[in-house]
NULUM-442380 format. One record per residue (C-alpha): x, y, z; residue in one letter; chain. Coordinates in Angstrom, 1 decimal, padded with zeros to 4 digits. Layout:
<atoms>
> X; Y; Z; a; A
...
</atoms>
This chain:
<atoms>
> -148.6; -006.9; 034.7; x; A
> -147.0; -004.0; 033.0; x; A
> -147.8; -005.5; 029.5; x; A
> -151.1; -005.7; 030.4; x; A
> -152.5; -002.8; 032.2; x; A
> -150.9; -000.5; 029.0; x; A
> -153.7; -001.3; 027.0; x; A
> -156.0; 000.7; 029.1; x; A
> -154.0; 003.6; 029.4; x; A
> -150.8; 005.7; 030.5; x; A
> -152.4; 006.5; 033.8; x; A
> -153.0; 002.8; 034.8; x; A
> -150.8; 001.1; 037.5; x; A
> -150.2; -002.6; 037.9; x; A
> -149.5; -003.9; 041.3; x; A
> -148.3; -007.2; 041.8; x; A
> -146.3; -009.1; 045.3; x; A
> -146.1; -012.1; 047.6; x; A
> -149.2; -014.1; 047.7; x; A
> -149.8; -013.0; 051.1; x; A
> -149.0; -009.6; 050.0; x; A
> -151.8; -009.6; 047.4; x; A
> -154.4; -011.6; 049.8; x; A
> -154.2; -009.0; 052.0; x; A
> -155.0; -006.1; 049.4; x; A
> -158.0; -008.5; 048.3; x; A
> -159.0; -008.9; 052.0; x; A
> -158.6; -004.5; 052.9; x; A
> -160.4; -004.0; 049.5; x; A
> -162.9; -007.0; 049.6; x; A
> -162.4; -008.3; 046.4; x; A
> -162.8; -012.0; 044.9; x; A
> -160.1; -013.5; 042.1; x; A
> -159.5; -017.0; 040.9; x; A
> -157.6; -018.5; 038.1; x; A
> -159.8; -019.5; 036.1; x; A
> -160.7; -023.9; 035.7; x; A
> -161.4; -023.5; 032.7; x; A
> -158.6; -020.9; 031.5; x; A
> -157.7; -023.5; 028.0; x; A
> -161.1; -022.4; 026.5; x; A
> -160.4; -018.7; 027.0; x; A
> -157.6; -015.8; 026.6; x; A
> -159.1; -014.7; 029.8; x; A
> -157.5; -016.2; 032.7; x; A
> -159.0; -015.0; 036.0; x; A
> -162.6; -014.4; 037.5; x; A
> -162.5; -011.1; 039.8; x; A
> -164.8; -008.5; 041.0; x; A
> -165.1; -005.6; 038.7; x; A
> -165.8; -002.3; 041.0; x; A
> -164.4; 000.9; 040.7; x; A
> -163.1; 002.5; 044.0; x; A
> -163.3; 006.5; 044.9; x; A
> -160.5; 007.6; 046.5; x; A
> -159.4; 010.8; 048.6; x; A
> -156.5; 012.6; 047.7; x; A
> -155.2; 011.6; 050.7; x; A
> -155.8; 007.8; 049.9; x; A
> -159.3; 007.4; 052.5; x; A
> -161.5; 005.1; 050.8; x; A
> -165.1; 007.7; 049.7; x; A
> -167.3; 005.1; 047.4; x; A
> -167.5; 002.4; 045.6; x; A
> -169.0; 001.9; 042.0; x; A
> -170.0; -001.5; 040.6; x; A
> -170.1; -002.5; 037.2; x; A
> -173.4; -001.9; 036.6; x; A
> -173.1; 001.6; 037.8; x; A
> -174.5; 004.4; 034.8; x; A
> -171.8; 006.7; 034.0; x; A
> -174.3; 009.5; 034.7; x; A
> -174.6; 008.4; 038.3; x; A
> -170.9; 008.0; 038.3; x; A
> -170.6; 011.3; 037.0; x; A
> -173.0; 012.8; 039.5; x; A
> -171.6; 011.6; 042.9; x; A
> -167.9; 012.6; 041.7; x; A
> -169.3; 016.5; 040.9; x; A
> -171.4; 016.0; 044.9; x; A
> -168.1; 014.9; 046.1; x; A
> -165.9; 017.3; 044.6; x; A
> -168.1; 020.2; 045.7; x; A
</atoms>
């Protein structure tokens, strides 16, 4: 996990755990992976949701942004939210 999450920056954080462990995250933050069946065609390995979670300071879950969210409109809500 380390390896990987490096090439997108410093500030990234790779969690990994028990497969219960990680079913539950996937579960609280309703979220779909699956090795891929077809994985021997492809360097990419697994299917997944691709969202981008706001977050608190204090960890409490504000918005969620999906990957066809405009960086403007991402932009926007974080200036509403800070304010």
């Amino acid at each position: 996990m380390k390896a990987y999450v490096t090439a997108f920056g410093p500030r990234f954080v790779g969690l990994t755990g028990t497969v219960a462990q990680i079913d539950a995250a996937k579960k609280a933050y309703r979220v779909f992976s699956q090795k891929r069946q077809d994985a021997g065609s492809s360097d990419y390995l697994m299917d997944h949701s691709s969202v981008t979670y706001l977050m608190a300071p204090n960890g409490d879950y504000v918005t969620v942004f999906g990957s066809e969210t405009k960086a403007q409109v991402m932009a926007d809500t974080l200036k509403a939210k800070v304010e």
